[in-house]
BAVEXRO-459907 format. One record per residue: x, y, z of N, C-alpha, C in turn. Coordinates in steps of 0.05 Angstrom, whole numbers, plus 32768, in hexadecimal, padded with zeros to 4 digits. Atoms other than C-alpha are relative to their C-alpha. Example, Ala and Ser with C-alpha at 12.3 -4.5 7.8 and 13.67 -1.06 7.14 Angstrom:
BAVEXRO-459907
80127FE8800080F67FA6809C8012801880007FF07FE87FFF81117FEB808F7FF18016800E
***
This chain:
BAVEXRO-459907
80117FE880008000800080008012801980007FEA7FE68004802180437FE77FF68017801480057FE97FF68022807E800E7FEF80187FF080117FE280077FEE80C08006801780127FF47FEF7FDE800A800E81067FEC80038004801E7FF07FF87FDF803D811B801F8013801B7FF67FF77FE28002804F816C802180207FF9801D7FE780017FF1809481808030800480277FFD7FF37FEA800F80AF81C88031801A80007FFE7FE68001801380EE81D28011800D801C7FFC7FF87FF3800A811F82038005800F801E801B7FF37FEB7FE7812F824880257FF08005801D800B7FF97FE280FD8249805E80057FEE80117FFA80127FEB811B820A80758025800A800B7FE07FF77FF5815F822380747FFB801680187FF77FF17FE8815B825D80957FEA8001801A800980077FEE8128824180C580177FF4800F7FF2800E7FF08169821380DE8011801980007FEF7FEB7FFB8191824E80D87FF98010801980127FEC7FF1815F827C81067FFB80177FFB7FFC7FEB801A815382AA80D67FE48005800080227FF78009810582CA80CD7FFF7FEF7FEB80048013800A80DD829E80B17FFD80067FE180067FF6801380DA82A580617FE87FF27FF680158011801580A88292802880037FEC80088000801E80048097824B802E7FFB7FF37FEA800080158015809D821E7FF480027FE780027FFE801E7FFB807B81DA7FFB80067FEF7FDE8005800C8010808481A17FCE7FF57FE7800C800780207FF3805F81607FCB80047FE57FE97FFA801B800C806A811B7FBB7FF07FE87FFA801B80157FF8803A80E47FA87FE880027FF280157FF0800C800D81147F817FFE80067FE67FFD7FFC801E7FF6811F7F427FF08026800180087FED7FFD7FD881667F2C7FE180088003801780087FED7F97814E7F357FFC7FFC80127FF780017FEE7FA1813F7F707FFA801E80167FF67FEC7FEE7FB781817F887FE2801B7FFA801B7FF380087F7881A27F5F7FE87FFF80188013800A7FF17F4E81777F837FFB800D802280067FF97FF07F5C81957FC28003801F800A800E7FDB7FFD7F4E81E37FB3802180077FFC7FEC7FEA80067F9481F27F9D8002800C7FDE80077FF680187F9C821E7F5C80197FFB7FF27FEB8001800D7FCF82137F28800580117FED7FF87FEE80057FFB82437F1280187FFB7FEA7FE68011800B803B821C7EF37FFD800A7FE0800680028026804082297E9E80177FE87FFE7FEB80117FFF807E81FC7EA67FFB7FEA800B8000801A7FEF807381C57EDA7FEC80098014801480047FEA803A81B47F0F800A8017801A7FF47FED7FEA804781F57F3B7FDA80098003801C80057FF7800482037F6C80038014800B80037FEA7FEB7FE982407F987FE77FF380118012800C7FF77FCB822D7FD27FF0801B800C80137FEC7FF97F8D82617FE080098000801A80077FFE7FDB7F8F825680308015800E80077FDF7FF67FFC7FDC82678030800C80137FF47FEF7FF4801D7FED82857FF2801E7FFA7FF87FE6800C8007802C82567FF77FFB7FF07FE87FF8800D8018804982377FB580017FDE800F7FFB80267FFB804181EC7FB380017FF67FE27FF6800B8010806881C87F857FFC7FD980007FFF801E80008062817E7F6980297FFE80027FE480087FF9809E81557F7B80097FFF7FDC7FED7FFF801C80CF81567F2C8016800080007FE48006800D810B81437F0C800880197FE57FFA7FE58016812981757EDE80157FF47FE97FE7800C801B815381637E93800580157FF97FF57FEA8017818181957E7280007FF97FE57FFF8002801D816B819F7E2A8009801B7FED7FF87FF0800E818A81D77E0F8008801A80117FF77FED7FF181BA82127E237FE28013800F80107FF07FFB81A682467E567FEC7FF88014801280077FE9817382437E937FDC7FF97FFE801B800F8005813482397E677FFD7FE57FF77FEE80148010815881FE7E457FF37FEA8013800380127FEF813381CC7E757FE17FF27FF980138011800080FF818F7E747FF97FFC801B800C80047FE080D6817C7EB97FF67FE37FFD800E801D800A80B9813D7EC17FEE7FFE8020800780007FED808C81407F007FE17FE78004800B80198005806681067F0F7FF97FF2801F7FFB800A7FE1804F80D87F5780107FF180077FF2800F7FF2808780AE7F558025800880007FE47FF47FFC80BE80E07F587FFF800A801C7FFE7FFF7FE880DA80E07F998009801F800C7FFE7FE67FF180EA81177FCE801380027FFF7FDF7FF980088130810A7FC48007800C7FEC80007FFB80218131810F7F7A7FFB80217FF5800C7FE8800A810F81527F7D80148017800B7FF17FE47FEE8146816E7FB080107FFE7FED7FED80038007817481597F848009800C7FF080017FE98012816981887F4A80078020800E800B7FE77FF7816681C27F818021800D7FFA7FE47FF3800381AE81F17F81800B7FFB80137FEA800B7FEA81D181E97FBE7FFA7FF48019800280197FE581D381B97FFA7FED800F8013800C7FFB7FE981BB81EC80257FE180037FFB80207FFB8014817981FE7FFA7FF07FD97FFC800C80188004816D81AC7FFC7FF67FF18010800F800D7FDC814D819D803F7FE580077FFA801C7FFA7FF7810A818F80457FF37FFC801B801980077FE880D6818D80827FF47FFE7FFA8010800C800380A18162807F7FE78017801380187FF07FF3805A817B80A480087FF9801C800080087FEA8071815880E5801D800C800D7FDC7FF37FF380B9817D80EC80177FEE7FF57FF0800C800180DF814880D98011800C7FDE7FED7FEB8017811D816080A380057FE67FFB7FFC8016801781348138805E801480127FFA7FE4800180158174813F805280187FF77FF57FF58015800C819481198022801D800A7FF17FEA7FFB801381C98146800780168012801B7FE57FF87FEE81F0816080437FF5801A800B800A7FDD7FFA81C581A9804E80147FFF80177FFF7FF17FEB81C881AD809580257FF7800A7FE27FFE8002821081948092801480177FFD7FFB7FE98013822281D0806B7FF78013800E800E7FED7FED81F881FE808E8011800180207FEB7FFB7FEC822581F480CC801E7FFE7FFF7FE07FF18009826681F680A87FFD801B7FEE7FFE7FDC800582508239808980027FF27FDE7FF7800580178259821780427FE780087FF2801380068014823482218006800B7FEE7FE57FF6801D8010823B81E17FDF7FEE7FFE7FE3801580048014821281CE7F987FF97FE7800A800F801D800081E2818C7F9E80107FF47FEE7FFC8019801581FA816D7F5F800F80137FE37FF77FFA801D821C81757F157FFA80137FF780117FF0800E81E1818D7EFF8002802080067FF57FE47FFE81EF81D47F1F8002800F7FED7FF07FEF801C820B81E47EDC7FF6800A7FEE80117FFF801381D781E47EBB7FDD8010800080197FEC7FFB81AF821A7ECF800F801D7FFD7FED7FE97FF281D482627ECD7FFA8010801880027FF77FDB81AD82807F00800D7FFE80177FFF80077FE981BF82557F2D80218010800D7FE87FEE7FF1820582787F327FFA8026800A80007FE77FFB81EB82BB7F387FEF7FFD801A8003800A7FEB81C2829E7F6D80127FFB801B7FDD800A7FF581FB82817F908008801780067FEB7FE47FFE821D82C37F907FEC8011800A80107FE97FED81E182EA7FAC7FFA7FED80187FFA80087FE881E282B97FE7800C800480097FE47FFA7FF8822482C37FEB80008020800D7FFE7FE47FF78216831280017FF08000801A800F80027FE481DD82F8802E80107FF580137FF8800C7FE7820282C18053801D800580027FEC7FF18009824182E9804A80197FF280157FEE80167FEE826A82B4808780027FEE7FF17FFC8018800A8258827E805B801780057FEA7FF0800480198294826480267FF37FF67FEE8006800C80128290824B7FE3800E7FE67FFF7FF4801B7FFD82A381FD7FDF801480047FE97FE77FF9801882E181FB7FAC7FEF7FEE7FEB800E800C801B82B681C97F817FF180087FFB80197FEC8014827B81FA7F78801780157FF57FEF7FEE801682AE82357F66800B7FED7FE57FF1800C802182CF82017F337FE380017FE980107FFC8010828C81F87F1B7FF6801D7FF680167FE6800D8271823F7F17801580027FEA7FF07FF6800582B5824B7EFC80007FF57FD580058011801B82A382157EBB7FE580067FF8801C7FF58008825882317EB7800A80197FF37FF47FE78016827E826F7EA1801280037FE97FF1800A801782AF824E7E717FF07FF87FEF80178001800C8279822F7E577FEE80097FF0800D7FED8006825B826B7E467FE17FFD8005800D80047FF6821D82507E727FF1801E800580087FE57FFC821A829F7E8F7FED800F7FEB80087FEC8015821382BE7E4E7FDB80007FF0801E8009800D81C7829F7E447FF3800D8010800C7FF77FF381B182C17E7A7FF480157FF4801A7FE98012817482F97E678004801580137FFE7FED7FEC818083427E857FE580008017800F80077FDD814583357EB480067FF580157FFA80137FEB815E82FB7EDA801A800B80067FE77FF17FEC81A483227EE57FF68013800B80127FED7FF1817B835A7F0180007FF6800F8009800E7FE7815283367F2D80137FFB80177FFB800F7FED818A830F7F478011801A800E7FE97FE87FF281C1834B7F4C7FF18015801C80137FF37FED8187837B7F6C7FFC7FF3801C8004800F7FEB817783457FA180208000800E7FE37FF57FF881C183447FAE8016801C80047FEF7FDC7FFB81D383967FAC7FE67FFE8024800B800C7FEA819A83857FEB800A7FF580147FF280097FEE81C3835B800D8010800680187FF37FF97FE881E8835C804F8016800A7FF77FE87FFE7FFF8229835E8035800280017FD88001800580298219836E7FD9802380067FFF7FE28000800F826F83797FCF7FFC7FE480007FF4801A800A8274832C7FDC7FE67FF27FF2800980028015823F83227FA8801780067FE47FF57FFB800F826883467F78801B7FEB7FFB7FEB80017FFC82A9832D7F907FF87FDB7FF880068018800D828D82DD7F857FFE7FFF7FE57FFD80088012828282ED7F40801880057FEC7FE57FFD800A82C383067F2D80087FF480087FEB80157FF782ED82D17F517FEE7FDF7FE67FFD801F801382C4829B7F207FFD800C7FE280007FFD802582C382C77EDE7FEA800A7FFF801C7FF8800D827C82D97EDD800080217FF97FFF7FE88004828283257EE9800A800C7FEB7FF27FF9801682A883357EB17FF27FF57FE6800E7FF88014827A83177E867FE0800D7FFA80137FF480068240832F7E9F7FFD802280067FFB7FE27FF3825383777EC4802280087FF77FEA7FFE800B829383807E968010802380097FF87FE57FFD829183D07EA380037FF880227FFC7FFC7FED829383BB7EEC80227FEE800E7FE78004800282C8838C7EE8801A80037FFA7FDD7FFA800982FE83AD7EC58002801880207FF77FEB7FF382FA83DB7F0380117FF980157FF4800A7FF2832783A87F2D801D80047FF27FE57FFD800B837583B77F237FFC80267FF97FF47FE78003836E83FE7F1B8000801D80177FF27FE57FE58386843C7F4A7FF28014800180067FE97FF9836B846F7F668014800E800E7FF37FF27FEA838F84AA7F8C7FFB7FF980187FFB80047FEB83AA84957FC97FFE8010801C80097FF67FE9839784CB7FF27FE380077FFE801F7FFC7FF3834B84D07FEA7FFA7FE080008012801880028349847F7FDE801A7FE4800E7FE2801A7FEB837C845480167FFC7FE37FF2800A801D800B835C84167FF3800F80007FE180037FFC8027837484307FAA7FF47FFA7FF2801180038015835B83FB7F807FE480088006801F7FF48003831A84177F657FEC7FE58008800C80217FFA82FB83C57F6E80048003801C8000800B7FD9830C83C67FB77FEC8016800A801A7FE17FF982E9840F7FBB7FE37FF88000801C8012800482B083ED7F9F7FF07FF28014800C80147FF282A483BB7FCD7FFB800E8019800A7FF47FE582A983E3800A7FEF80147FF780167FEE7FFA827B84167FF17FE47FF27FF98021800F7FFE823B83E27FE4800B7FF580177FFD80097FE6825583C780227FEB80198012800E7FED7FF1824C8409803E7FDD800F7FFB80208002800C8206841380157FE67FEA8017801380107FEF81EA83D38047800A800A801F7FFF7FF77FE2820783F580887FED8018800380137FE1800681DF8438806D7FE97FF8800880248008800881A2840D80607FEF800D7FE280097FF38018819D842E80217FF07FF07FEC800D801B8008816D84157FF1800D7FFF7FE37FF180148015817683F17FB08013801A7FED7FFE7FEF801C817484307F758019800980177FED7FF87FF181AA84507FAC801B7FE17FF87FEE80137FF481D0840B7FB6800C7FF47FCF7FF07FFC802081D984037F5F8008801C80007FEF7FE2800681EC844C7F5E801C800480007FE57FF97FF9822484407F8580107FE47FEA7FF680108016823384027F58800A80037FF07FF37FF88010823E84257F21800980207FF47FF77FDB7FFA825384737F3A80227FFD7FF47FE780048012829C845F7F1F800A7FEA7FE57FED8010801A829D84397EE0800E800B7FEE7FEE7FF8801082C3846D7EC1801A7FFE80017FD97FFF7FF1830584617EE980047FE47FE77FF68018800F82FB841B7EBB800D800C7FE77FF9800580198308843F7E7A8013801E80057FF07FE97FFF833984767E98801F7FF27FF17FE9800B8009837A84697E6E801B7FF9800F7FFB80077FE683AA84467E99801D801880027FE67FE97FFF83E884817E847FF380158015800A7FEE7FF883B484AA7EA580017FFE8023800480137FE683AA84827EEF80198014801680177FFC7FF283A384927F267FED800E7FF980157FE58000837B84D37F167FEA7FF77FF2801880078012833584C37EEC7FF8801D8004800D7FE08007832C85077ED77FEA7FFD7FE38018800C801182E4850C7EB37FF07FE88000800C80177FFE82D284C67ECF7FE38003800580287FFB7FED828984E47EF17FF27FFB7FE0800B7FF68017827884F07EA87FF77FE37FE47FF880147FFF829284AE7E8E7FEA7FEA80138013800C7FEE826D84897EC07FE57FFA7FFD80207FFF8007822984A97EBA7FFB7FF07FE480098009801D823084917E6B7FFC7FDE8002800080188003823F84467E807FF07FF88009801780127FED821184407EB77FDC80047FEE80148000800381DD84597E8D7FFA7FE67FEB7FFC8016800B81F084217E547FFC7FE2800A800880157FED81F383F07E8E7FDF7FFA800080127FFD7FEF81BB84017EA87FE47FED7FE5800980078015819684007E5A7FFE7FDB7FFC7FF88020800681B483B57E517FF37FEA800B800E800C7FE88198839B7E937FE07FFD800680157FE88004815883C87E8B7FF57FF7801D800780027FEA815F83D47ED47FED801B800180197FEE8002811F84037EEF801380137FF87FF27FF28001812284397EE17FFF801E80137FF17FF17FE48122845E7F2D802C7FFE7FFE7FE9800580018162843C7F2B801C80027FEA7FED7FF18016818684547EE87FF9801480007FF67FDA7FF8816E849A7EF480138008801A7FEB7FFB7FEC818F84987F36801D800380037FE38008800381CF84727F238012801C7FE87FEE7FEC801081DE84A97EEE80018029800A7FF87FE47FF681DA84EB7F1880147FFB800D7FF5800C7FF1820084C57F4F801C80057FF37FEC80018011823584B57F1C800880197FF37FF47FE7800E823884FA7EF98001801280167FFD7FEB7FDF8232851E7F408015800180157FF8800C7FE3825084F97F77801C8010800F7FEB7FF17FF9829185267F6F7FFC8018800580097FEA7FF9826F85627F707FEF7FFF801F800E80067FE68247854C7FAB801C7FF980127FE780017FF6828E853D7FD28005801680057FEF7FF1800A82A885797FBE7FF0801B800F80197FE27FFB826185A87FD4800F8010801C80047FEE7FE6827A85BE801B8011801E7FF67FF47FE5800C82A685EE7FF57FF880117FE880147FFA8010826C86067FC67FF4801E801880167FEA8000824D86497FCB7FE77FFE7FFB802680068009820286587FC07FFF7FF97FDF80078001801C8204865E7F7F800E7FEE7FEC800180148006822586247F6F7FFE7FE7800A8015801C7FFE81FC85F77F9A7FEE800A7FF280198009800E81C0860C7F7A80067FF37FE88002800C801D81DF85FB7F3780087FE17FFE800080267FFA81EF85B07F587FE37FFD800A8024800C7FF681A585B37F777FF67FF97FDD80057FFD8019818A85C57F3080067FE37FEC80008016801481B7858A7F077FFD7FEA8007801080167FEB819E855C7F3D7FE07FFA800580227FFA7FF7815085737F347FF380018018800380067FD8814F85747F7C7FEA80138007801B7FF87FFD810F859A7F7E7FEE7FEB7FF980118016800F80E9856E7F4F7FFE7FEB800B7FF7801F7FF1810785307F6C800C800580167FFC7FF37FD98113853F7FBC80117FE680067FFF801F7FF5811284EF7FCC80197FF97FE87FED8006800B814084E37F95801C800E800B7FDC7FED7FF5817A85187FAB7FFC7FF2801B7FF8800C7FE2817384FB7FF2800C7FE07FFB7FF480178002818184BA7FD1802480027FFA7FE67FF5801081B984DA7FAC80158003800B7FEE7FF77FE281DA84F67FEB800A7FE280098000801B7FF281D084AD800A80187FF97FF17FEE8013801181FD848F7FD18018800F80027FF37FF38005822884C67FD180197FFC80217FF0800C7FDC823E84B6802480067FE87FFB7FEA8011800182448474801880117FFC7FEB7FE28002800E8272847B7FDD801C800E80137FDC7FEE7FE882A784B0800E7FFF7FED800A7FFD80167FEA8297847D8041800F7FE87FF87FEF8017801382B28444800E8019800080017FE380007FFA82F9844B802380087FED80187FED80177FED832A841F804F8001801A80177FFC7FEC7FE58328844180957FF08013800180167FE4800782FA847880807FE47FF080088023800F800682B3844A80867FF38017801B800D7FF47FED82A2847A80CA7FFA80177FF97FF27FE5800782BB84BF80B27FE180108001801A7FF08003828084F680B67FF880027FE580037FF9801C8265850C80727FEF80137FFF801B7FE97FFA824A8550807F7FF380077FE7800F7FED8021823A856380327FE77FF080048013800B800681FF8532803C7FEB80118010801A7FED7FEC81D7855D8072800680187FF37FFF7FE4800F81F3859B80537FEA80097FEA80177FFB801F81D1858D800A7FE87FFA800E8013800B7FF4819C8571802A7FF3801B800F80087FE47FF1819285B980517FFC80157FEA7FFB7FE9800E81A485E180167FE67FF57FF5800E80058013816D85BA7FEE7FE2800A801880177FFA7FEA813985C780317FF1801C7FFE80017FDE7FFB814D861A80327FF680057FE4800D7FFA800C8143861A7FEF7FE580037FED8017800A800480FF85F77FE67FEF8015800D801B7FEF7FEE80E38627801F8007801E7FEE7FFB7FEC800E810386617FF27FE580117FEF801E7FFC800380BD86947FE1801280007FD47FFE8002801980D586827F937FE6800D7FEB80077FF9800C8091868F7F7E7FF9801D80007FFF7FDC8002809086DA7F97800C800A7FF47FF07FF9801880CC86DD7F6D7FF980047FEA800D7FFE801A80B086CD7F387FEB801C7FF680107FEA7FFC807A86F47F447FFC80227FFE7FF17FEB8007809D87357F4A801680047FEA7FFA7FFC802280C4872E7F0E7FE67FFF7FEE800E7FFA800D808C87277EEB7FF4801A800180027FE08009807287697F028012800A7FFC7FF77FEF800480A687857EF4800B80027FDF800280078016809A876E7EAC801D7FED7FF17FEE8013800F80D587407EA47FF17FE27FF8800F8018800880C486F87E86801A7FEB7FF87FEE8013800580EB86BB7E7480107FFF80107FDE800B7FED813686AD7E8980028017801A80027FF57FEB812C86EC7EB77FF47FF78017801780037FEC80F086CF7ED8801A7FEB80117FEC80197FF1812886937EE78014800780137FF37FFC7FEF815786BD7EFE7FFC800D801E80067FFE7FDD812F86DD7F3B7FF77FF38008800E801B7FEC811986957F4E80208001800F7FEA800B7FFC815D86867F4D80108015801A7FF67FEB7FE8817186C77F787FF07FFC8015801180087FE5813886B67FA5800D7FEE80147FFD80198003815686737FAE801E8001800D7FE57FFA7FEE81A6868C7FBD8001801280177FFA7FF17FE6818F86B77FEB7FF37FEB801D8005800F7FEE816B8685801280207FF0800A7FEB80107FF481AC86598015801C8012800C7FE87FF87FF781D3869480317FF37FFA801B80167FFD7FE581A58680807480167FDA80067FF5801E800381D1862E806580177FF880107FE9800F7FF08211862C809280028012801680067FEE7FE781F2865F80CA7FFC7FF280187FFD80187FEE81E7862180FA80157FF580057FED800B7FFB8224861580F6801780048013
***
């Protein structure tokens, strides 16, 4: 006599349940069952690919238990075969890494057949099987774990593998959505440099973030950057992006606020004179390629064509902050320049020994943009008009309105 359908959940809510980690999504699968079956008892199917279910009561994903075949490059490249007499093993076995392959049954009891919770207490992140290879995701996956569980290592036989998924030219199938997704989830992370820094040690970065990779090996001036290389800068400033709490469109800004140091000529090095300018052009290309939102490519390219001028403001007069308020839209967009600022601290902050350092230009602009918001601009206006001027005049007694408010800006001080 065979056993009923028997639910398991699977995956990340079991991990970082043993971890002690908030509880995540749950994702059951079951075994034993056909999709009739699962109909039959009020769940709805959602799957275009394979037997994938929503359960109304929960609104958790329930999956039939499946075997997976590679039929052709690339991560759509795949056959399913889901059926009642594919086991619970069988199904972990397809999953990506040891620790992602534990299930719990309904009664507590844990299935694991590939080593998870082994792994999970040596800090490792291991692959299940071969098959690994044959997904690309799964490395960019992999590498946005790698930022979450940022103690854990990589096993030397998954790096060998990611390292042949990229020889392979496995990476290159990937669709600018799914590098999004995964990168975004990973600029998120606790620790997004060792995101980055995993996919350059196996090759991937360079072919998928090439403008961000050439930025390892080259110099910066040694007295605003103790770290020099521009790649090490990097990492401590999305480092410093998750100590901020900053959010995402901030946390790519700082991503790609120097890709011009990549194409500064190396006779030229240290100095990247013209890089802000440089920068803004790649990240916006980036940005295009990826077709990341677009909060987050308008951000990344003021950031990038600013960020030196924002450095640079405490020794700014009125009248040339307003004309950094102005190419910042920082009226129009308020919430955006406060983002702007944000990225702009933790890039200074992105230095070796520097990560504490104050960063007064951020409350400064941030004040200048306040004094000049409350500025009576439209009385200006107003009175130029009677006084029959029109056009670029009308602009310039906003604009006088506007510097005289910010002579009221470093009186607190």
């Amino acid at each position: 006599m065979t056993a009923g359908p028997r639910r398991y959940i699977v995956g990340g809510a079991v991990r970082d349940a043993l971890l002690g980690l908030p509880a995540a999504d749950r994702d059951w699968v079951v075994v034993g069952a056909t999709p009739e079956d699962l109909i039959a008892q009020g769940l709805r199917p959602v799957g275009k690919d394979f037997p994938v279910f929503i359960d109304p009561a929960t609104g958790e994903e329930v999956a039939l238990a499946r075997t997976e075949r590679k039929t052709a490059p690339g991560y759509h490249g795949f056959s399913f075969h889901a059926a009642p007499e594919v086991t619970l093993e069988q199904d972990l076995a397809r999953r990506d890494l040891t620790i992602n392959a534990i299930a719990q049954a309904e009664d507590g009891t844990l299935v694991d057949p590939y080593g998870g919770r082994r792994d999970l207490g040596a800090r490792v992140l291991r692959h299940v099987s071969e098959a690994f290879v044959e997904d690309p995701v799964r490395l960019l996956r992999l590498a946005r774990l790698a930022a979450r569980f940022f103690d854990f290592t990589v096993a030397p036989e998954t790096m060998a593998l990611l390292r042949r998924m990229v020889a392979d030219g496995e990476v290159d199938a990937l669709v600018p959505e799914r590098v999004w997704q995964e990168l975004s989830r990973g600029l998120m992370a606790a620790r997004p440099g060792r995101m980055f820094e995993l996919l350059r040690e196996c090759g991937a970065l360079a072919r998928l973030l090439p403008e961000v990779d050439r930025l390892w090996g080259v110099p910066q001036p040694p007295e605003h950057h103790p770290e020099i290389d521009t790649g090490a800068h990097l990492m401590l400033v999305l480092d410093g992006c998750a100590r901020l709490q900053a959010p995402l469109a901030a946390r790519w800004a700082c991503l790609v606020h120097d890709l011009g140091k990549g194409t500064t000529p190396a006779d030229q090095w240290p100095r990247h004179l013209g890089h802000e300018q440089r920068s803004a052009k790649l990240a916006r290309s980036l940005a295009e390629r990826l077709r990341v939102p677009t909060d987050c490519r308008e951000l990344a390219e003021v950031v990038a064509r600013e960020h030196g001028n924002v450095h640079a403001s405490g020794s700014l007069g009125a009248p040339a902050l307003l004309r950094l308020l102005e190419r910042c839209d920082a009226w129009r967009r308020p919430q955006r320049f406060a983002e702007m600022l944000l990225a702009c601290e933790c890039d200074a902050r992105g230095r070796a020994g520097l990560q504490d350092r104050p960063y007064p230009q951020r409350e400064r602009l941030a004040e200048a943009l306040r004094l000049t918001q409350a500025a009576d601009v439209a009385g200006a206006a107003q009175a130029a008009l009677a006084r029959g001027e029109e056009g670029p005049a009308i602009g310039r007694a906003v604009n006088a309105a506007r510097v005289e408010a910010l002579k009221n800006l470093d009186s607190g001080r």
